[in-house]
mmCIF file of the N, C-alpha and C atoms, coordinates in Angstrom:
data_MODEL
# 
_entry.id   MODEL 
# 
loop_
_atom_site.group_PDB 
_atom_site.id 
_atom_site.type_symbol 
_atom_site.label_atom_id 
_atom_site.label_alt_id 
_atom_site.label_comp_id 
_atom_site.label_asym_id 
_atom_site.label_entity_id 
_atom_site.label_seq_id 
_atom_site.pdbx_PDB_ins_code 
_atom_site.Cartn_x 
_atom_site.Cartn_y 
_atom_site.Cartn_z 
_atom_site.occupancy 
_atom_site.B_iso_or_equiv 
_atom_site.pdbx_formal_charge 
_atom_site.auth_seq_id 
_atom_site.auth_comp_id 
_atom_site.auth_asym_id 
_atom_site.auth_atom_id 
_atom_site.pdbx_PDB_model_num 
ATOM 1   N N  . UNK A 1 1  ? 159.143 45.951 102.510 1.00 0.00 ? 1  UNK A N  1 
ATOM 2   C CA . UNK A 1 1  ? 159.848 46.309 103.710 1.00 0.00 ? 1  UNK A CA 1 
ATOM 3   C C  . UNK A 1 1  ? 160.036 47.814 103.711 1.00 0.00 ? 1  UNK A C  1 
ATOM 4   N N  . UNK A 1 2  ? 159.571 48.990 104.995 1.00 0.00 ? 2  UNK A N  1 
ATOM 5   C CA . UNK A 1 2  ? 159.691 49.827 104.888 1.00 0.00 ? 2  UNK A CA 1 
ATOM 6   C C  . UNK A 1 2  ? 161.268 49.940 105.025 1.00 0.00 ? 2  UNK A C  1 
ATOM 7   N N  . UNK A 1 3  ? 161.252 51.405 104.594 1.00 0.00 ? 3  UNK A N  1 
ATOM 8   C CA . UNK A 1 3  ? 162.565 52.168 105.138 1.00 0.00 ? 3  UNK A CA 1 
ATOM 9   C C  . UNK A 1 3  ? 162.807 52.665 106.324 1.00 0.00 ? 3  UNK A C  1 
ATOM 10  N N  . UNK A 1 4  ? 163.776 52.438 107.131 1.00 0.00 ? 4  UNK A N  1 
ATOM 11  C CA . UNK A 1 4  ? 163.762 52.744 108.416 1.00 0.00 ? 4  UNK A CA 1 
ATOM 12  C C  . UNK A 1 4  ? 165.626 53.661 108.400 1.00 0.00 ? 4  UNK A C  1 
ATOM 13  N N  . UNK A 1 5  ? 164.704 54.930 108.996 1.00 0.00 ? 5  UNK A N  1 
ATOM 14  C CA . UNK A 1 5  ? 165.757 56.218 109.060 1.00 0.00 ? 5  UNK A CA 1 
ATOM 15  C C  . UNK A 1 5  ? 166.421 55.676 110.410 1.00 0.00 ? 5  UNK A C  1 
ATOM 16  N N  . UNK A 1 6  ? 167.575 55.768 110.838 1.00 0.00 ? 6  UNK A N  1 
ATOM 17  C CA . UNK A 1 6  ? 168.020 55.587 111.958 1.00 0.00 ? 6  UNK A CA 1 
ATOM 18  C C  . UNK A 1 6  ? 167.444 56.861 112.904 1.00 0.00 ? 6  UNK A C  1 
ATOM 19  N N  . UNK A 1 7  ? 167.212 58.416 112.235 1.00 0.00 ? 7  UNK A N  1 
ATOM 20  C CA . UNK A 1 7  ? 166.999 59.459 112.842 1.00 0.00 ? 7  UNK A CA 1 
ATOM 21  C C  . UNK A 1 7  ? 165.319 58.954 113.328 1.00 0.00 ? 7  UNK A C  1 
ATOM 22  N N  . UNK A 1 8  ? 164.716 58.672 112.672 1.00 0.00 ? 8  UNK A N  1 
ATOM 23  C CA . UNK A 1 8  ? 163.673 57.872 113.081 1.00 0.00 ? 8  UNK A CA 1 
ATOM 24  C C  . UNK A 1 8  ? 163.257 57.238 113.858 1.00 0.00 ? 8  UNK A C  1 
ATOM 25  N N  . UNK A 1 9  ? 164.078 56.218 114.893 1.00 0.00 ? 9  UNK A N  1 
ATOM 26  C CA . UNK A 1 9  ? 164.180 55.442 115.020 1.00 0.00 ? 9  UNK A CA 1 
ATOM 27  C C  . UNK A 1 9  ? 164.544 56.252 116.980 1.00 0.00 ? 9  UNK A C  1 
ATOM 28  N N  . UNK A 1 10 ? 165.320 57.192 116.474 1.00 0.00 ? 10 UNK A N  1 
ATOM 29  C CA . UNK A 1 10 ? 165.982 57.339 118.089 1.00 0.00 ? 10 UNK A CA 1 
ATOM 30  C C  . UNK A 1 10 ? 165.279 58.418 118.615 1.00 0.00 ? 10 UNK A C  1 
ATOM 31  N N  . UNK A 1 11 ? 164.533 58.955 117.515 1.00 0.00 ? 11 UNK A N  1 
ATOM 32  C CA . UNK A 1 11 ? 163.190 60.386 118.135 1.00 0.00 ? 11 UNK A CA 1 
ATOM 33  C C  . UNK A 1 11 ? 162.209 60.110 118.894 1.00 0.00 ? 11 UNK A C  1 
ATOM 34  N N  . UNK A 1 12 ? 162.013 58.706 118.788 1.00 0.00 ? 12 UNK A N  1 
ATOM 35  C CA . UNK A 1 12 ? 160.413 58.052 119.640 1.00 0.00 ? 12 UNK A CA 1 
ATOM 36  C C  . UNK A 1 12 ? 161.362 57.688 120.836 1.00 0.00 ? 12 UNK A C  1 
ATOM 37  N N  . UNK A 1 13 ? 162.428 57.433 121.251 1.00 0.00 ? 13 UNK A N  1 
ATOM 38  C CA . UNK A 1 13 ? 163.006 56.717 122.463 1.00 0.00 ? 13 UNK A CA 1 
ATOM 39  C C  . UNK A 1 13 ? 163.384 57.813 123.434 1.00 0.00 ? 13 UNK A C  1 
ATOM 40  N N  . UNK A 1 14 ? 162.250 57.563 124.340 1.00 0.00 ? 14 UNK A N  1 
ATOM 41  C CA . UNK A 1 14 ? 162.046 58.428 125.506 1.00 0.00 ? 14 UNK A CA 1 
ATOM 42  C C  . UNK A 1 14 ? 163.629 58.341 126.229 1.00 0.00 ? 14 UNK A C  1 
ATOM 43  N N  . UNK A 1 15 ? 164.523 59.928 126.709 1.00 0.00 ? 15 UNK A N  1 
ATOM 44  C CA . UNK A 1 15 ? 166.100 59.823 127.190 1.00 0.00 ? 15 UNK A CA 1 
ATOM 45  C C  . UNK A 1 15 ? 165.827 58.904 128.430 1.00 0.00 ? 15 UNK A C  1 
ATOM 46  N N  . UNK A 1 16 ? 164.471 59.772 129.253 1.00 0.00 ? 16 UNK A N  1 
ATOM 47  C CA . UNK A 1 16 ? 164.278 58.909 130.697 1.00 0.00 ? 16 UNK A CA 1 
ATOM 48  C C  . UNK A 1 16 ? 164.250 57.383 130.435 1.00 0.00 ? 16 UNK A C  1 
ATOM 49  N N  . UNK A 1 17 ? 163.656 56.609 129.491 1.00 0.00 ? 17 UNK A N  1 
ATOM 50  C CA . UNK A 1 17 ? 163.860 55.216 129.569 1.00 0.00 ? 17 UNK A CA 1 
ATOM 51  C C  . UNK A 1 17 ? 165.102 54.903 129.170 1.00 0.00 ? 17 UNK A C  1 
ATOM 52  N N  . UNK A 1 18 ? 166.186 55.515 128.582 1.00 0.00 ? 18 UNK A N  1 
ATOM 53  C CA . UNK A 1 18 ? 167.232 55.233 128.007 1.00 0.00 ? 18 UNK A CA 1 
ATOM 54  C C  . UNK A 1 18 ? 168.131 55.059 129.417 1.00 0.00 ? 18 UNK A C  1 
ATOM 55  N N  . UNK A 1 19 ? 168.032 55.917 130.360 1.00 0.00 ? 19 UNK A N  1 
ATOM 56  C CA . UNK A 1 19 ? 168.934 56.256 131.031 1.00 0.00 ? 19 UNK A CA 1 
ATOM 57  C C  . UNK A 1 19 ? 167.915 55.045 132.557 1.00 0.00 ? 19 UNK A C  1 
ATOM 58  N N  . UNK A 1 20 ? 167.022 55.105 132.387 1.00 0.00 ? 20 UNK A N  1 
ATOM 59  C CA . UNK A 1 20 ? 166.446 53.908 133.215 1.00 0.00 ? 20 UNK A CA 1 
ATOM 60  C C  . UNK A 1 20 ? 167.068 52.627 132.873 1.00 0.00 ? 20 UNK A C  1 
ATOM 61  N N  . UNK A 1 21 ? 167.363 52.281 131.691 1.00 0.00 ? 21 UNK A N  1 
ATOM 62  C CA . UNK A 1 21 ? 167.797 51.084 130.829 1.00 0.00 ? 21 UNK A CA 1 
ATOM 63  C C  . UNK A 1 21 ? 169.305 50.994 131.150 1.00 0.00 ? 21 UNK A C  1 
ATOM 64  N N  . UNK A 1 22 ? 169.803 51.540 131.135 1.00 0.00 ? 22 UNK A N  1 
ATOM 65  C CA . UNK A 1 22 ? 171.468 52.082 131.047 1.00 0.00 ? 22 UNK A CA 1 
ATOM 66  C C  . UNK A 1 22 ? 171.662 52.206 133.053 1.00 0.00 ? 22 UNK A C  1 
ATOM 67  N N  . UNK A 1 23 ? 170.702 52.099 133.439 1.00 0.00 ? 23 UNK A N  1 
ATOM 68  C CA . UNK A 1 23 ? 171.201 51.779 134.992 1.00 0.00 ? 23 UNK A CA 1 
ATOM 69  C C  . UNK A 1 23 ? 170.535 50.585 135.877 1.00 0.00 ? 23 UNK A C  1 
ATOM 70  N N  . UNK A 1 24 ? 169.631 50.101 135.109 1.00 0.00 ? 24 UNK A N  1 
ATOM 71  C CA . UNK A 1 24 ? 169.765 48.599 135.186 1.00 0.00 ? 24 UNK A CA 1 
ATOM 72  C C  . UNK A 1 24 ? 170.432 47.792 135.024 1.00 0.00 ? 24 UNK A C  1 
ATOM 73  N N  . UNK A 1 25 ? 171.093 48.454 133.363 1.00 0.00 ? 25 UNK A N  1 
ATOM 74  C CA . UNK A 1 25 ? 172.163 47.308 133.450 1.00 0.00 ? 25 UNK A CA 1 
ATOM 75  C C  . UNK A 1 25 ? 173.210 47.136 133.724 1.00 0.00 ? 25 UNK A C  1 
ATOM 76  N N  . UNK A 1 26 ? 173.767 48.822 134.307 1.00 0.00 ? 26 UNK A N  1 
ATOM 77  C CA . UNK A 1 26 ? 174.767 48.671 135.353 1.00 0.00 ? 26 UNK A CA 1 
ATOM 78  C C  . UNK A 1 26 ? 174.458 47.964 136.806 1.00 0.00 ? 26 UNK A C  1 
ATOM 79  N N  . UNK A 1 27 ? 173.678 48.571 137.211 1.00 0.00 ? 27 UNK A N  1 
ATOM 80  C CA . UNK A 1 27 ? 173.727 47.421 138.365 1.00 0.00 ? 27 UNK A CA 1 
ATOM 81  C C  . UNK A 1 27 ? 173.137 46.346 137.997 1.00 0.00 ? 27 UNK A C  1 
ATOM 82  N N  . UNK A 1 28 ? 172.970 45.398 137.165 1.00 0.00 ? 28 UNK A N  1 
ATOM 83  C CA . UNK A 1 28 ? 172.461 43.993 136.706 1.00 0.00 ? 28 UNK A CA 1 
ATOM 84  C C  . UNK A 1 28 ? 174.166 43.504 136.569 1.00 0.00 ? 28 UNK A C  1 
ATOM 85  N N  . UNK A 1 29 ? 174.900 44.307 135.769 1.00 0.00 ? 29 UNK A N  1 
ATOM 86  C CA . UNK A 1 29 ? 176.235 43.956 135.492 1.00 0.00 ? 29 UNK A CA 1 
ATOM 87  C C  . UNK A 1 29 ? 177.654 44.076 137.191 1.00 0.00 ? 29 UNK A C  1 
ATOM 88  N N  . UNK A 1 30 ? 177.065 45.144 138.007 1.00 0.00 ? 30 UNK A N  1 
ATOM 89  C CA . UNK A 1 30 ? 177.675 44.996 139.412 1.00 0.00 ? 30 UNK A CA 1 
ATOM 90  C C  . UNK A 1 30 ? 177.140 43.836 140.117 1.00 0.00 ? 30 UNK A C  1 
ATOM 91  N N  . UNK A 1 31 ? 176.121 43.549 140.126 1.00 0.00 ? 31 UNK A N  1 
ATOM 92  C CA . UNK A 1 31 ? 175.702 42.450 140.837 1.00 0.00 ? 31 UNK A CA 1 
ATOM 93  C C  . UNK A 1 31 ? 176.554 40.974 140.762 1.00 0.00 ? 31 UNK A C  1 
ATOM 94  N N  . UNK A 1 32 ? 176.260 40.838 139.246 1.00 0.00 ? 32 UNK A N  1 
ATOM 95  C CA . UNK A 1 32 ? 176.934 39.585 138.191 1.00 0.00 ? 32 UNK A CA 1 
ATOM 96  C C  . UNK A 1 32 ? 178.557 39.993 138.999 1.00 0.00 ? 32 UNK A C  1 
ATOM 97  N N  . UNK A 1 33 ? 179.341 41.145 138.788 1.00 0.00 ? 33 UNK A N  1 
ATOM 98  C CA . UNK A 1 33 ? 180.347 40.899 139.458 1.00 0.00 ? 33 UNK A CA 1 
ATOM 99  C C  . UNK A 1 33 ? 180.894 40.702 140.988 1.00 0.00 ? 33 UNK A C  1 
ATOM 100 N N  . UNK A 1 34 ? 179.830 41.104 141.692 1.00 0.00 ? 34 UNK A N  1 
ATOM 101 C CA . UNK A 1 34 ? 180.107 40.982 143.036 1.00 0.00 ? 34 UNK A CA 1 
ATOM 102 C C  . UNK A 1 34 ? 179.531 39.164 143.323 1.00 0.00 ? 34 UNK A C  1 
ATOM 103 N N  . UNK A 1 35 ? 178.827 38.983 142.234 1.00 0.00 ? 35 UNK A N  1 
ATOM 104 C CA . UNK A 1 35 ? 178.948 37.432 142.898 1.00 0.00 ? 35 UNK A CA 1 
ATOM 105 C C  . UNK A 1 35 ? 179.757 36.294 142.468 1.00 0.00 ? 35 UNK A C  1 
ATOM 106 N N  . UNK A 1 36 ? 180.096 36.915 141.000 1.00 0.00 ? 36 UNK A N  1 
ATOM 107 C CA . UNK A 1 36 ? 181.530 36.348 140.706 1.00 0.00 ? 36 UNK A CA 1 
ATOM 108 C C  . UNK A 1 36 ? 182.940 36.501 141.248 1.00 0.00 ? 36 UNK A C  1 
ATOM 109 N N  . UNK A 1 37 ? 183.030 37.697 142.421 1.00 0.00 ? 37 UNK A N  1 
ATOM 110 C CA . UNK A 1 37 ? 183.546 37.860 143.049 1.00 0.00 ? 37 UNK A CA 1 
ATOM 111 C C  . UNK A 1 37 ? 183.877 37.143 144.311 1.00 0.00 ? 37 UNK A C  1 
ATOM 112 N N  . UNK A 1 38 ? 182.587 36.780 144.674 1.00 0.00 ? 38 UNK A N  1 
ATOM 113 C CA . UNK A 1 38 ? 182.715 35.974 146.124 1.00 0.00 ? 38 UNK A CA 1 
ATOM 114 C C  . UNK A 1 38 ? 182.754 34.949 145.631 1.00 0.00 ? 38 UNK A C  1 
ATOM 115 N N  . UNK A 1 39 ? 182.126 33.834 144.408 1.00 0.00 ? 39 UNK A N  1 
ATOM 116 C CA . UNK A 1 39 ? 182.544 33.046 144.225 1.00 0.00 ? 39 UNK A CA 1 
ATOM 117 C C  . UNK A 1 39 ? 184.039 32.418 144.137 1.00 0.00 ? 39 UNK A C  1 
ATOM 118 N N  . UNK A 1 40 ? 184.918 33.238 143.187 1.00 0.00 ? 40 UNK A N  1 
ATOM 119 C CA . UNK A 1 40 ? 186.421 33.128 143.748 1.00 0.00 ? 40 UNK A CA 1 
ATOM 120 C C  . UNK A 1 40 ? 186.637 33.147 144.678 1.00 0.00 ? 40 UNK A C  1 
ATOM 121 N N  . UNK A 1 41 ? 186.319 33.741 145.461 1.00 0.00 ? 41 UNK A N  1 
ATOM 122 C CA . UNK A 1 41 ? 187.138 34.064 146.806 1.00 0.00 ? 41 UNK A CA 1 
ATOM 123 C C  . UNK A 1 41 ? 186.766 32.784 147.567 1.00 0.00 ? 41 UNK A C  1 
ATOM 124 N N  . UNK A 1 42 ? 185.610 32.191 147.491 1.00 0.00 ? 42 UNK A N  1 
ATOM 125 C CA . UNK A 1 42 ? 185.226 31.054 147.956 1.00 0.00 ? 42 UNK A CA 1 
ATOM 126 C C  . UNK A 1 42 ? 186.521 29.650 147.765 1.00 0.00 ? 42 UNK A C  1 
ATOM 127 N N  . UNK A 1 43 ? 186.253 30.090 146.054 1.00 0.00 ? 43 UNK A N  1 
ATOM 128 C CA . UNK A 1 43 ? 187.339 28.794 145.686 1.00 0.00 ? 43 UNK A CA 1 
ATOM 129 C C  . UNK A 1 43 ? 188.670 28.602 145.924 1.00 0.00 ? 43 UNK A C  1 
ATOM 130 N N  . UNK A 1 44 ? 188.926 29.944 146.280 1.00 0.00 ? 44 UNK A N  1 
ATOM 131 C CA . UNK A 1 44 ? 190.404 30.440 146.681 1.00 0.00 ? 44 UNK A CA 1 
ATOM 132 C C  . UNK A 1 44 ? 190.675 30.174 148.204 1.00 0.00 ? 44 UNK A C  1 
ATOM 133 N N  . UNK A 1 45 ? 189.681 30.170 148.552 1.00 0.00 ? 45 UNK A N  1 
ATOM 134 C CA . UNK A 1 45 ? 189.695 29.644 150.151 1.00 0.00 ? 45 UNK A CA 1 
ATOM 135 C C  . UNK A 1 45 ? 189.594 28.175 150.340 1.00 0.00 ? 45 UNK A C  1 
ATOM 136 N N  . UNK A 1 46 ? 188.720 27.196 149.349 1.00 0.00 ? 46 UNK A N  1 
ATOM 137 C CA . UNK A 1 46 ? 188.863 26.180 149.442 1.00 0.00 ? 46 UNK A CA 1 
ATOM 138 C C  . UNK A 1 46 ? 189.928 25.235 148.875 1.00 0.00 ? 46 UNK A C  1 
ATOM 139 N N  . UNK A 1 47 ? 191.004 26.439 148.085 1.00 0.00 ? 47 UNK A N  1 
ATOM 140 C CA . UNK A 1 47 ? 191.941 25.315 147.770 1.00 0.00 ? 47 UNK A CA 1 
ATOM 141 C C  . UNK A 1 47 ? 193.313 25.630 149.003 1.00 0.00 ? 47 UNK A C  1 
ATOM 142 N N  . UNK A 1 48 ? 193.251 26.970 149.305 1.00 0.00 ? 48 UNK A N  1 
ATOM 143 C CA . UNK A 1 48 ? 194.323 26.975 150.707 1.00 0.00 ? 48 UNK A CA 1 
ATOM 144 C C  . UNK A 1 48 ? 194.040 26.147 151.170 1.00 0.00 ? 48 UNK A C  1 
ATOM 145 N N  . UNK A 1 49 ? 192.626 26.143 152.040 1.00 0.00 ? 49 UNK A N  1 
ATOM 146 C CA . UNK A 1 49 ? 192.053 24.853 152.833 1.00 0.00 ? 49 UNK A CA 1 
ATOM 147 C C  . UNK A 1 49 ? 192.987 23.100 152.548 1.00 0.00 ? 49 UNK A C  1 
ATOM 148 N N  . UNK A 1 50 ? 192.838 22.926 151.152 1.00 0.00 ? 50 UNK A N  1 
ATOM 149 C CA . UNK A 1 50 ? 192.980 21.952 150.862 1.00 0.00 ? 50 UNK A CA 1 
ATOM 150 C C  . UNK A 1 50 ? 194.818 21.610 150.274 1.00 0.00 ? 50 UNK A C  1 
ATOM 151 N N  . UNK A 1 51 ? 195.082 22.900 150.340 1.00 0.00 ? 51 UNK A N  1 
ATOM 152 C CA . UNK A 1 51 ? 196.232 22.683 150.595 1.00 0.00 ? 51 UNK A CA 1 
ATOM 153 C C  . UNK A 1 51 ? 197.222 22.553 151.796 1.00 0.00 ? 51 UNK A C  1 
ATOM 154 N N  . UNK A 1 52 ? 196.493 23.379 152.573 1.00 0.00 ? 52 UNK A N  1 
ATOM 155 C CA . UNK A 1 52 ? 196.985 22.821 154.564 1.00 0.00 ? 52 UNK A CA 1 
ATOM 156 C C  . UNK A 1 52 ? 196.571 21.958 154.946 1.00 0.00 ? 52 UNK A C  1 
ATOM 157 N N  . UNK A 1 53 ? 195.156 20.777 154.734 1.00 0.00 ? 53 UNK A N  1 
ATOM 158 C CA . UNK A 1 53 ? 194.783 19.606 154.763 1.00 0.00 ? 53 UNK A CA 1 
ATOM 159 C C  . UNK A 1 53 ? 196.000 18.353 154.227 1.00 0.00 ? 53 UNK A C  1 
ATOM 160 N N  . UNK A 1 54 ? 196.196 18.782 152.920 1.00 0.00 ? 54 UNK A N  1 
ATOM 161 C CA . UNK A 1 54 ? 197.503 17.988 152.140 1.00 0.00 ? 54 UNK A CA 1 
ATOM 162 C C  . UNK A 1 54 ? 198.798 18.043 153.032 1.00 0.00 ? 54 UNK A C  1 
ATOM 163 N N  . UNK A 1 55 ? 199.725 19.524 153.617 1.00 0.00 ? 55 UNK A N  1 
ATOM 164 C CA . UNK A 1 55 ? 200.530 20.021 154.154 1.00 0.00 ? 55 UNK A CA 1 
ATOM 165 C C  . UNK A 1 55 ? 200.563 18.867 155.260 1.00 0.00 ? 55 UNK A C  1 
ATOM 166 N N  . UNK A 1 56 ? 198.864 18.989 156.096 1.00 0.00 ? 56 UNK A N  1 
ATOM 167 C CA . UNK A 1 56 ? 199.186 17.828 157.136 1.00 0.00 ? 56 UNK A CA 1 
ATOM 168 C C  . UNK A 1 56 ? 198.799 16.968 157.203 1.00 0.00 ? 56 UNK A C  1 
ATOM 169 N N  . UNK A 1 57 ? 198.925 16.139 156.081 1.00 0.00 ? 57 UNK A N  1 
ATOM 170 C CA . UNK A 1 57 ? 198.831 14.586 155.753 1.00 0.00 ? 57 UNK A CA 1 
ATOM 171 C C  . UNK A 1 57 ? 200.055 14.310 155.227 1.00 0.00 ? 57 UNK A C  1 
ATOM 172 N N  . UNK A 1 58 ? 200.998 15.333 154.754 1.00 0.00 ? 58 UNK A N  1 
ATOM 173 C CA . UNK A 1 58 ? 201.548 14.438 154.401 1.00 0.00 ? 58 UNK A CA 1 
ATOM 174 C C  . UNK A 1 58 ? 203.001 14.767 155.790 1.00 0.00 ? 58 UNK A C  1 
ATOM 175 N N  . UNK A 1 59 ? 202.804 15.628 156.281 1.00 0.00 ? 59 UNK A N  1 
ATOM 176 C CA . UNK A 1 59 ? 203.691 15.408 157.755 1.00 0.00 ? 59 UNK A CA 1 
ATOM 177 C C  . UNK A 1 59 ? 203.085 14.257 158.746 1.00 0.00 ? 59 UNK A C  1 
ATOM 178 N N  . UNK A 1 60 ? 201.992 14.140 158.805 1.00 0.00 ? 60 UNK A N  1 
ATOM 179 C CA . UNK A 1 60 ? 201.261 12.825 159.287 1.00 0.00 ? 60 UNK A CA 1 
ATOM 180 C C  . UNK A 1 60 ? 202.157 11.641 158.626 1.00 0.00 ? 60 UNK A C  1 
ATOM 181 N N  . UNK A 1 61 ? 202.049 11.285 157.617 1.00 0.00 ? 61 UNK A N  1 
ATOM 182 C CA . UNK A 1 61 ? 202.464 10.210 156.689 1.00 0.00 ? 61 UNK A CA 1 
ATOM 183 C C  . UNK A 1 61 ? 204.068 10.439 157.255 1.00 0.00 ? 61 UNK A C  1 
ATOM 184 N N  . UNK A 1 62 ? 204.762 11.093 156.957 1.00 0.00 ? 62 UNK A N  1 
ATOM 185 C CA . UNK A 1 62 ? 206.184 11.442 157.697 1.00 0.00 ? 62 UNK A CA 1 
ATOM 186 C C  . UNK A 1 62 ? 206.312 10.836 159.056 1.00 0.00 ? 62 UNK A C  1 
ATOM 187 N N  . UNK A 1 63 ? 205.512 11.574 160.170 1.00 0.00 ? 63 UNK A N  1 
ATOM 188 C CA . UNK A 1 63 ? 205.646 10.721 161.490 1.00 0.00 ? 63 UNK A CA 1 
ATOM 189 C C  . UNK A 1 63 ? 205.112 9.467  161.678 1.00 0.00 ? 63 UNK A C  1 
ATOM 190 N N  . UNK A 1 64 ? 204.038 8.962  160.683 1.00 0.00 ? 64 UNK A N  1 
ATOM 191 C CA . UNK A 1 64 ? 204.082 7.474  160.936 1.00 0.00 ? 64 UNK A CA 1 
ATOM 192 C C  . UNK A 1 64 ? 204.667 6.822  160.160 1.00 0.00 ? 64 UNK A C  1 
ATOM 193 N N  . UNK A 1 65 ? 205.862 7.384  159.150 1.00 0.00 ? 65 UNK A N  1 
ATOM 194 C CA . UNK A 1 65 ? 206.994 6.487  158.858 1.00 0.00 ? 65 UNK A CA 1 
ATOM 195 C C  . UNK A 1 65 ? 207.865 6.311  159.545 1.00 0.00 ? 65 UNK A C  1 
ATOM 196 N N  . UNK A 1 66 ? 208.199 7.248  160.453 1.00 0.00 ? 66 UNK A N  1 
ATOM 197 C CA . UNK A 1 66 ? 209.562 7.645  161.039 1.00 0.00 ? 66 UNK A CA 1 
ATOM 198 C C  . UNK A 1 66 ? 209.227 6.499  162.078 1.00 0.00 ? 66 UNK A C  1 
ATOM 199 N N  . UNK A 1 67 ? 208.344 6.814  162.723 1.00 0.00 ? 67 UNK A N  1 
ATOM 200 C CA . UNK A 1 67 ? 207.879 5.821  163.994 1.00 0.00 ? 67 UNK A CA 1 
ATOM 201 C C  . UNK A 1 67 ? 207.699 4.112  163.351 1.00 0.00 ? 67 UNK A C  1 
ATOM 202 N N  . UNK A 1 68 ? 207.186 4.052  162.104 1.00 0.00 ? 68 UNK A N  1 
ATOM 203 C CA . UNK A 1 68 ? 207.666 2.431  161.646 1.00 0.00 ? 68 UNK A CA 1 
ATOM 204 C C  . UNK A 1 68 ? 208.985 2.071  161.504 1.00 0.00 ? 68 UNK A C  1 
ATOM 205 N N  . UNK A 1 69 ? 209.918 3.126  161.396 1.00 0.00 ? 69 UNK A N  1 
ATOM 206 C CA . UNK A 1 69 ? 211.035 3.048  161.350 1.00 0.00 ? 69 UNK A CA 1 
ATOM 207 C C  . UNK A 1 69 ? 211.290 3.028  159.635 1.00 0.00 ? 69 UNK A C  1 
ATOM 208 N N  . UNK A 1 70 ? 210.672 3.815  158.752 1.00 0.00 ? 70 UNK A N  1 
ATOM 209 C CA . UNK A 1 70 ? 211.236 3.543  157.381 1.00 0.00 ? 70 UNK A CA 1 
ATOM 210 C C  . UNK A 1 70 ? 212.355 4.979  157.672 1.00 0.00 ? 70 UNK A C  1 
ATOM 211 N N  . UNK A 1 71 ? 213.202 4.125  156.656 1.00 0.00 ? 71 UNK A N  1 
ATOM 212 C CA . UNK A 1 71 ? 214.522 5.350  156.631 1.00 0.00 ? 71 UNK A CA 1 
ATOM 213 C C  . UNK A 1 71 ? 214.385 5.860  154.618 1.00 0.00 ? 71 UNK A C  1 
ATOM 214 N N  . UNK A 1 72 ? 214.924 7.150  154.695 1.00 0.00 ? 72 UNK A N  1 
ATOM 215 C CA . UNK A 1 72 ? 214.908 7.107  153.250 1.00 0.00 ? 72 UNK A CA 1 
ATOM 216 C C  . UNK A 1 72 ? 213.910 7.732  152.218 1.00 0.00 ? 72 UNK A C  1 
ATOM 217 N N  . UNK A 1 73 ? 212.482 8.266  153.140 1.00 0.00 ? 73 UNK A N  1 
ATOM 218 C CA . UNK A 1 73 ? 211.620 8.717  152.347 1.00 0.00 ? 73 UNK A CA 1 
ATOM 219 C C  . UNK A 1 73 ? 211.928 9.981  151.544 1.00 0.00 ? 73 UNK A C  1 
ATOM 220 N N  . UNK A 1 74 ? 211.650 9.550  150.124 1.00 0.00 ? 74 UNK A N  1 
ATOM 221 C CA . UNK A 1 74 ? 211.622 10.974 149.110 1.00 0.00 ? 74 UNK A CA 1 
ATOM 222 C C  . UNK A 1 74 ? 210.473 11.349 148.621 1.00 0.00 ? 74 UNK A C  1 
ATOM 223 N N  . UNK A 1 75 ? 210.560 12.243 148.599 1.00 0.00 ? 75 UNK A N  1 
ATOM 224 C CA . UNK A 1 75 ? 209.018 12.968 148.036 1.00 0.00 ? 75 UNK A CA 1 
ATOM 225 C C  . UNK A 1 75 ? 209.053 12.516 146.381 1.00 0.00 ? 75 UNK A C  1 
# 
């Protein structure tokens, strides 16, 4: 197994590909967050949703007790 100089190692690595490399993977890494981004926001919208869906079911469920005439409902 040769010996491998670290100084060695970073003399052949062209800066321009370094800095080509290093802004790929910033925007590879903005991307990843802007769609993990909208993904929340998605889910965050679908549980309001599903919490004003609930909100009016269960005032639904309320007026068609009231109108059967049950007295007494507790949550």
């Amino acid at each position: 197994m040769a010996d491998v100089q670290p100084d060695s190692m970073t003399s052949n690595v062209d800066p321009k590909s370094v800095q080509e490399l290093t802004q790929y993977v910033q925007t590879l890494l903005q991307n990843m967050q802007d769609k993990f981004q909208t993904m929340s926001d998605q889910i965050i919208n679908r549980i309001d949703e599903m919490g004003n869906r609930i909100d009016d079911l269960e005032k639904n469920i309320t007026d068609l007790m009231t109108q059967a005439g049950v007295e007494g409902v507790e949550k």
